[in-house]
C-alpha positions, -999 to +999 in steps of 0.1 A: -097+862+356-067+852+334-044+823+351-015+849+359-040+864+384-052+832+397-015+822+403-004+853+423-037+845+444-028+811+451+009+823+463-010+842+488-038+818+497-004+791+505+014+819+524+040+822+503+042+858+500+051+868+533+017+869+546+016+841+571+008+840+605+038+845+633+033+810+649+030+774+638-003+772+651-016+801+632-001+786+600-015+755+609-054+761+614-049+783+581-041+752+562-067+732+582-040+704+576-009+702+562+013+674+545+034+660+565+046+622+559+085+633+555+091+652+583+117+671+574+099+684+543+068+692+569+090+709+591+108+733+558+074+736+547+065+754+583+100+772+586+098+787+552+063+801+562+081+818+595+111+844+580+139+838+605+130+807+621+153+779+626+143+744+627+152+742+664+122+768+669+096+750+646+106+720+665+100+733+705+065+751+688+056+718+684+057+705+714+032+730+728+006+710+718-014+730+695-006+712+666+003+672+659+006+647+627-018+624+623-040+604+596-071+628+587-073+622+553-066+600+523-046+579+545-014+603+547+000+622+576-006+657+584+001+686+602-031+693+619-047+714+648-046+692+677-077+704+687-091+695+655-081+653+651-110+641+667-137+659+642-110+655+612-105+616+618-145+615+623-151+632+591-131+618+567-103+598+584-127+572+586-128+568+550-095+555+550-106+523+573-127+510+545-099+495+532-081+481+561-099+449+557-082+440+526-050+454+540-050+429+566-058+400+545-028+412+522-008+410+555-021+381+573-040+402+596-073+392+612-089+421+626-091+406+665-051+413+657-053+446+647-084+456+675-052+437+701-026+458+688-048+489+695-056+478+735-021+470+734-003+505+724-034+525+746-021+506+773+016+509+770+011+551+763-021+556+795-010+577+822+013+602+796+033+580+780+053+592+749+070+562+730+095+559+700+079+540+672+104+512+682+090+510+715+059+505+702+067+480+685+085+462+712+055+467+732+030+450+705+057+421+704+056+420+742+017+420+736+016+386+713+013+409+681+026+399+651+045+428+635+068+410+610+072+430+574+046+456+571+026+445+596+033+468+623+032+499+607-002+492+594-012+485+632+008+518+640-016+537+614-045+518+623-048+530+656-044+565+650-067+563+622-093+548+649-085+583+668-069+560+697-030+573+695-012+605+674+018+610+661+038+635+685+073+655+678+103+638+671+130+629+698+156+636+683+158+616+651+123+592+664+094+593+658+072+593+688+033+582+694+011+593+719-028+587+730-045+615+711-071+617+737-046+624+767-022+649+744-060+665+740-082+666+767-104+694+750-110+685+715-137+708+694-168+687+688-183+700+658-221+691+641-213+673+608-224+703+588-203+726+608-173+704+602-179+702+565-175+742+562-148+749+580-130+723+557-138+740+530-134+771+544-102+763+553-089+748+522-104+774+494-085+800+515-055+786+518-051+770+486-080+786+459-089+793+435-091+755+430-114+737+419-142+712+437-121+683+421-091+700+437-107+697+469-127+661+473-090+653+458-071+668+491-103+658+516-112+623+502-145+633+506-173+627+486-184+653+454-219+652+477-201+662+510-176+689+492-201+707+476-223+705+509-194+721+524-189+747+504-225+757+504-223+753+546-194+781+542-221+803+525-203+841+514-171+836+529-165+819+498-167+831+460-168+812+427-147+827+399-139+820+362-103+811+358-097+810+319-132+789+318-126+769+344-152+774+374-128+782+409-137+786+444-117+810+471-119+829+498-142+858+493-124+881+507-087+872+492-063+897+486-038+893+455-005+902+465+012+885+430+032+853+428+066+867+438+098+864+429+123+829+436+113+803+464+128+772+479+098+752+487+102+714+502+091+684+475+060+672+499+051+716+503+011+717+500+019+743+467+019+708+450+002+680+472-028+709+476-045+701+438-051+673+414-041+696+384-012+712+392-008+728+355-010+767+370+020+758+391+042+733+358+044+715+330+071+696+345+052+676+364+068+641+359+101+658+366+087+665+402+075+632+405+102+607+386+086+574+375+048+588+392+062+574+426+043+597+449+079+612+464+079+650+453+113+667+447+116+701+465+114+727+437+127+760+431+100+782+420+098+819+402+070+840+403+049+807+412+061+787+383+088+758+389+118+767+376+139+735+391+141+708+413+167+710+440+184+680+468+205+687+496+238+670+511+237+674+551+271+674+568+281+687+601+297+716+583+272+728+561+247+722+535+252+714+497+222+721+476+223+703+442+202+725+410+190+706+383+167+733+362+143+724+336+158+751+310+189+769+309+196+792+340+207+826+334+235+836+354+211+861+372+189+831+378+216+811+394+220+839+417+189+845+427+180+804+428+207+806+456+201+835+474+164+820+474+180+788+493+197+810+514+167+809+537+175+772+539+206+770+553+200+801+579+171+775+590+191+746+596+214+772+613+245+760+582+265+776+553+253+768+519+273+757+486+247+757+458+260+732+428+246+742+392+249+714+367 
């Protein structure tokens, strides 16, 4: 297939095309996991996905418990299935810890510390507890921890990426942790083998065609494990030639094109999903200024970036700044705005869109 095709399947794959499921969950165990280290970009990236949801109704989803943020992969938070952590922190997770050692020793950290500042949070959260990130840290002080510059929010990632506490919904503007075990007492328990093809499973259909680089890039995993995964997922997965590049997808993925204008959050998985991110622009150092690792939210048109776009939050409204990467016709300035109209119907505010 020609990358046109390829691009409109990918708009579907990511839900983009009004295809998604009706809940947060649903949209959730699609993905498999979903980036989610800004919040509020996680949160957009969830609300777009949902056609007339505001971020007040993403936000109470949440705290059903289906879904929470945590470490699983590449050492960077993500939506996830709550009933999934456990396996996903087993699986790969774990990969992350082999470089907490010389973390530590960067930080002046011993690991008897950091094991402390584990027994320390599962004791402050047993019995249901739900704690701010600044109460956690109070409690580690209170425990003899050190947590001086970035000390305790290493020890904050280290013992959710030992599976012993989760990051759960915001309280109103903070952040909140939570022991992953209590928030689920059921978790799935999948064989190795079995957990290696639903991950691929999951991420060829929610993100392909992409490539197996593409994928041990998103995972961490090893090229061993992904392609053992993708062989575990047997036919519900299809290779493909995208202009002579070998693709994998879903096998049974329909093409519903790549659409017409979107407002999609900087941290959306339509760019943290691959390693080559050429199908999608060739702007790519405009999305990421300076190679920082902080995405811009981007306007996109037919799947191609068309834009970068930031907002201005007042109590009144919300200002959305355009800065294109050509010349906008005037059409295009209308429909870059009525695409951010979504937006601000979301945050439940009226929209003034600024073209440069």
């Amino acid at each position: 297939m020609d990358s046109t095709t390829a691009l409109g399947l990918r708009m579907t794959s990511l839900l983009l095309r009004g295809n998604a499921p009706g809940s947060v969950a649903g949209i959730v165990e699609w993905f498999g996991a979903m980036q989610a280290q800004d919040v509020n970009s996680g949160l957009w990236s969830l609300g777009r996905r949902l056609p007339g949801w505001t971020l007040e109704q993403v936000s109470e989803a949440l705290e059903e418990k289906t879904v929470l943020r945590t470490w699983p992969m590449r050492g960077t938070v993500h939506f996830v299935p709550a009933a999934d952590a456990h396996w996903m922190l087993d699986l790969m997770g774990v990969r992350a810890l082999a470089g907490a050692a010389k973390r530590r020793e960067t930080l002046g950290l011993d690991e008897a510390t950091a094991d402390l500042a584990v027994e320390v949070l599962g004791a402050a959260l047993k019995g249901g507890g739900r704690l701010t990130r600044a109460e956690c840290m109070t409690a580690l002080a209170d425990g003899g921890v050190e947590i001086a510059g970035q000390r305790g929010y290493h020890l904050l990632w280290y013992a959710s990426q030992r599976g012993v506490t989760a990051i759960a919904p915001h309280v109103g503007k903070e952040q909140t942790f939570v022991l992953l075990d209590e928030w689920v007492p059921a978790p799935r328990r999948p064989s190795r083998e079995e957990a290696l093809a639903t991950v691929a499973l999951r991420y060829f259909r929610s993100h392909g065609p992409a490539t197996r680089k593409d994928f041990a890039g998103w995972t961490g995993l090893t090229m061993t494990d992904c392609r053992a995964g993708i062989t575990a997922a047997g036919d519900q997965l299809t290779t493909v030639d995208v202009d002579g590049v070998e693709m994998t997808m879903a096998a049974d993925a329909p093409d519903l094109g790549a659409g017409e204008w979107l407002a999609l959050p900087g941290f959306d998985e339509y760019m943290l999903g691959y390693k080559d991110r050429s199908l999608f622009t060739d702007n790519v150092d405009a999305i990421v200024p300076g190679g920082n690792g902080v995405f811009r939210s981007t306007l996109v048109q037919g799947g191609r970036v068309r834009a970068t776009w930031t907002r201005t939050l007042t109590r009144k409204g919300v200002t959305v700044t355009v800065e294109p990467f050509t010349d906008l016709t005037a059409r295009d300035r209308e429909a870059a705005a009525e695409a951010l109209e979504p937006y601000a119907a979301y945050l439940g505010l009226p929209l003034t869109v600024k073209n440069p």
